[in-house]
N, C-alpha and C positions, 0 to 999 in steps of 0.2 A: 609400578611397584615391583615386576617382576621383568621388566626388562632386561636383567642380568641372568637369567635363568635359561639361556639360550642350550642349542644344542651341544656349541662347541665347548661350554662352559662345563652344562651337565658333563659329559665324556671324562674332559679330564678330570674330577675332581672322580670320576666313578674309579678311572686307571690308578687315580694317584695311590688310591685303597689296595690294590692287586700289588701281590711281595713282588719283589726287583728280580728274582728269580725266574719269573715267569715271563712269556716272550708279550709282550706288550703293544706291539708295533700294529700298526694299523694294518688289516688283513692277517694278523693273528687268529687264533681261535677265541684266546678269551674277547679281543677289540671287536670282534663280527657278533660275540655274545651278548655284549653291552651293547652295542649300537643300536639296536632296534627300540630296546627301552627307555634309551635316551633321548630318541627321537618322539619317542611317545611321551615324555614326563614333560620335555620342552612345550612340547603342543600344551598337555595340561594345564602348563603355567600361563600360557602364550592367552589360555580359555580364560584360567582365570582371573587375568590381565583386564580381561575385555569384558567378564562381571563385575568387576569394579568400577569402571569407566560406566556404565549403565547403574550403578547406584547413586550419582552424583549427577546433578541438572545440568553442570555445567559443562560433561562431558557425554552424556547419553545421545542415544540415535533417536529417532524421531518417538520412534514406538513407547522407548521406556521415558522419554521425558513426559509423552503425553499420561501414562499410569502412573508418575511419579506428580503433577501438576494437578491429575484429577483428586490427589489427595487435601486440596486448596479450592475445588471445586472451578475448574479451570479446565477448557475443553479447545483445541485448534479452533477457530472460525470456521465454517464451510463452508465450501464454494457457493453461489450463487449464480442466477443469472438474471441480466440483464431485463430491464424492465425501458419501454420506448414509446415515444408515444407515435402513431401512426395518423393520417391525413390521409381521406381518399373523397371523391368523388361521390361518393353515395354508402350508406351505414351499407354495414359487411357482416356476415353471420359471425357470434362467438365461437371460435374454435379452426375459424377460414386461417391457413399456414402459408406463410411468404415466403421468398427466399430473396437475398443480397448476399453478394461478395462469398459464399459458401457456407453462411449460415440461414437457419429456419426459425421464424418468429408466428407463432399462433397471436391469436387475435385471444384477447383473455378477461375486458373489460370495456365497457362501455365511458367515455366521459362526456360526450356530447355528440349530436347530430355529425355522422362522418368524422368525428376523433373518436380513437381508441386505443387501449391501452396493448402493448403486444411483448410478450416476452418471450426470450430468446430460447429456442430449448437444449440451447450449447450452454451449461454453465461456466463461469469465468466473464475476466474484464474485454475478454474481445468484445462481447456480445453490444457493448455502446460504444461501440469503437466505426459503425458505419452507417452511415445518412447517404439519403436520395432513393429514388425508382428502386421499387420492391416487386418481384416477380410474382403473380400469384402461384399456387399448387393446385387450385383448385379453381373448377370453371365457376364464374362469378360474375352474372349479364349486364352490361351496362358500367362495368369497369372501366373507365379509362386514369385513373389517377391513386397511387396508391404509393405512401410518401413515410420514411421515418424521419420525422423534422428534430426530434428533441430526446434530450435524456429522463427521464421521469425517477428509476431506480439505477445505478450503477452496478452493473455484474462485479460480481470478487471471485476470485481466486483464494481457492484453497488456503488459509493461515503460510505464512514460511516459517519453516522450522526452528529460524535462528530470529525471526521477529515474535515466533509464541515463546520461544526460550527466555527472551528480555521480557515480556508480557510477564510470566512466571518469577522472573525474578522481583519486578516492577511493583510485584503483590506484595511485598514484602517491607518494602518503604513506607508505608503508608496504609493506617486499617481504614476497610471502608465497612461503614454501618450504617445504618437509619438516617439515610438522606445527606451525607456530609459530599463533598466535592468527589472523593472516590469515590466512594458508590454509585454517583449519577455517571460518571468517566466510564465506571468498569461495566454498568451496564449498557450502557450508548455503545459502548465502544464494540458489544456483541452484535448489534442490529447490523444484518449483512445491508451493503452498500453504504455504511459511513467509515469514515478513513479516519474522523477525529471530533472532539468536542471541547467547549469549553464551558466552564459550568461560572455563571455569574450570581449570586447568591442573595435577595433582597435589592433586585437591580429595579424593580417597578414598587416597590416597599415591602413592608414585614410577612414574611411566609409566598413571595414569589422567588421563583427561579428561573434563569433564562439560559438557556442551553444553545449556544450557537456551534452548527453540527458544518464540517466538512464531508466530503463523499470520499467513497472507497477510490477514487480515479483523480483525489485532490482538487476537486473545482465543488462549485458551490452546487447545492441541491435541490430538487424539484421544491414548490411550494404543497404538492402532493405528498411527497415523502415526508417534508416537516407536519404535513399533518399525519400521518402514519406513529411516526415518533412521539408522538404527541398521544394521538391515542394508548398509545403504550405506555406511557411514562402519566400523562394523568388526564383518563378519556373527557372531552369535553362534555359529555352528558355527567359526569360523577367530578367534576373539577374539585382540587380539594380534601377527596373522601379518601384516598389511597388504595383505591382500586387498582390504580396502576403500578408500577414499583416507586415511584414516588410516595415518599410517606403522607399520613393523615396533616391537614394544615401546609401543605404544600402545592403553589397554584405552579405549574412549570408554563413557561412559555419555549416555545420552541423556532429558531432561527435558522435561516443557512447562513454560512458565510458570505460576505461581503468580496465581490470582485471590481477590485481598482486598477480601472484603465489607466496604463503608462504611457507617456507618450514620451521618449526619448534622443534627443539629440549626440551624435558620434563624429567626433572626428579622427580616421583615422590615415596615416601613410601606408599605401599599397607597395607592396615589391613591384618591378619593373614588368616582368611576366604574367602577375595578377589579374585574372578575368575579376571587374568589378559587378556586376551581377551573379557571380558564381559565389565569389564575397559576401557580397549584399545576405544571399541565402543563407549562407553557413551564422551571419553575426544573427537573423532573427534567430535559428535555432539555437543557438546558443543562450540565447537568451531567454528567448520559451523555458530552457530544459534550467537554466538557473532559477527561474522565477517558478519553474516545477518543483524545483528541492529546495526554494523556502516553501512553497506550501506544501511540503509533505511533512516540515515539522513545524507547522503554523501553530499545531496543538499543544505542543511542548514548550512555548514558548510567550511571552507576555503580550510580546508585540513581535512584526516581524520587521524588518529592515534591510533594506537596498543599500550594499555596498558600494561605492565608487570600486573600491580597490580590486576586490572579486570581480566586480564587472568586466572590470577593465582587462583583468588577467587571462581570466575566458576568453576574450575575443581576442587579447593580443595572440595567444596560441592557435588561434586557426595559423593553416598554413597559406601564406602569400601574405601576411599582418605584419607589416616592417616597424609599424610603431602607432600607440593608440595615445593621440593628445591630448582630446577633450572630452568627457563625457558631460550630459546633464541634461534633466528631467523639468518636464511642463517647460523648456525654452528659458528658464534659469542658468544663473552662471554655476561654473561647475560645480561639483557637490561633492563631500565625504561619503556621507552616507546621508536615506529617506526612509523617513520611520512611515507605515501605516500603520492604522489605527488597530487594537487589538482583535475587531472582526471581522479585518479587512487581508484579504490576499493580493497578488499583483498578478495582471497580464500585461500583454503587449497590444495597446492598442494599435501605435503610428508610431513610424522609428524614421528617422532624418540623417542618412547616411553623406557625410561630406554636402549638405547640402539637398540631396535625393530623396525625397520624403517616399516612403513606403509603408503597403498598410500592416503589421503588426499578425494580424488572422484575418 
């Protein structure tokens, strides 16, 4: 609004006022008089530029969108950390601290003979980002096996600025009240370590709800966490009673998403130069990180679906990809597109490169 209010802008319009008689020129006395105030009123305008831009959501820094959103009653997500489940050789005191790859996981829960549960005390999504051989911290006799086999919780990361800004606006589309589709969304969607939900509404008959939850890391979620959520949404000992934030007359069921093994055939023409295993690497990852960003808006959407086209684009762009002929899924002839079902996401199970079958993960 006030980008025109510059320094050089202020100056002249101050000169333009000063009689013609008077020497004017820059390094004058009256020009060296003015200058300094000019330089100072620009700043003010330049301030109150930038108080403006912080009364509007779609322009504010992080600070002021978050005192402008809490008026909606809407807060960043906070980081977490990672919750994992641990394998060892013989039960381990609660509170025994490991280490892997440069972080530390305490031991924080029992789940059975030699399993337990161990969370990260790094918050963020590293923390389920590493499996195998845990180092003890502490001396622990008759140790030889000490293992993070699995994800249990997904760590998060801190909200992003410009994903709670769409959040905030998001609230806006749609009221959520006493149990309707947003309100289960808007509350699910706070539980650190879900990335997404879908609310199905009288899916088992009248007064149930089925809730099929993604994680914060986009893959499907412990059978422990879904009951976590569950607890919260509507505790199995009060089912029903609306103890939970589920209203009264409301039975929730609680689900992870569905992961659907792809299995993939590719024909493509190599450039002359083309290391085909160097190839080979670059199409699963490509494919991984496609089949990563349908499911990160798996929730936003009814169903997901597998492009031919997109596929095929992705891999023709690797570098050494001279031409990509055929693509197609389950050993079928080629395909437009593959719809999964609306609980289901895609991985890569086994991919068929030119003939080359490789394993996917």
């Amino acid at each position: 609004m006030f980008e025109n209010m510059s320094f050089d802008y202020l100056i002249k319009r101050a000169i333009s006022n000063v009689p013609n008689n008077v020497d004017k020129r820059q390094g004058s006395i009256i020009y060296d008089a003015i200058a300094p105030c000019c330089l100072e009123i620009a700043k003010i305008y330049e301030s109150l530029d930038n108080v403006l831009n912080q009364v509007f959501a779609d322009t504010s820094s992080r600070e002021f969108l978050i005192r402008r959103a809490e008026e909606r009653g809407l807060t960043p997500k906070p980081s977490s950390p990672a919750i994992m489940k641990g394998v060892f050789n013989k039960n381990v005191s609660i509170g025994s601290r490991f280490f892997i790859d440069g972080l530390i996981y305490f031991v924080s829960e029992k789940i059975s003979d030699c399993n337990f549960k161990l969370t990260c005390e790094t918050n963020g999504s590293e923390g389920h980002r590493h499996f195998g051989t845990l180092l003890p911290l502490d001396n622990i006799d008759g140790l030889n096996k000490a293992e993070i086999t699995e994800i249990i919780v997904t760590g998060e990361d801190e909200e992003d600025t410009e994903l709670f800004r769409q959040r905030y606006f998001d609230s806006f589309n749609a009221l959520a009240f006493g149990g309707n589709k947003k309100d289960y969304i808007e509350k699910v969607n706070t539980i650190s370590g879900v990335g997404g939900c879908k609310v199905f509404p009288a899916f088992f008959g009248p007064g149930t709800v089925r809730l099929v939850i993604i994680s914060s890391g986009y893959s499907r979620i412990s059978t422990d966490f879904a009951k976590q959520i569950k607890e919260l949404a509507d505790p199995f000992e009060y089912s029903s009673e609306g103890v939970g934030f589920a209203p009264i007359g409301h039975k929730v069921y609680v689900e992870s998403v569905k992961e659907r093994p792809i299995t993939i055939d590719i024909q493509i023409e190599l450039l002359s130069h083309a290391d085909f295993d160097f190839i080979s690497q670059k199409v699963i990852e490509c494919i991984k990180n496609y089949f990563y960003e349908l499911s990160k808006v798996w929730a936003d959407n009814s169903y997901t679906e597998i492009v031919s086209m997109k596929l095929g684009t992705e891999i023709f762009n690797i570098n050494g990809v001279k031409n990509v002929s055929d693509i197609s899924i389950f050993g079928e002839d080629s395909f437009l597109s593959f719809s999964l079902e609306d609980d289901e996401i895609p991985i890569l199970k086994q991919i068929s490169i030119n003939g080359t079958t490789l394993e996917g993960i």
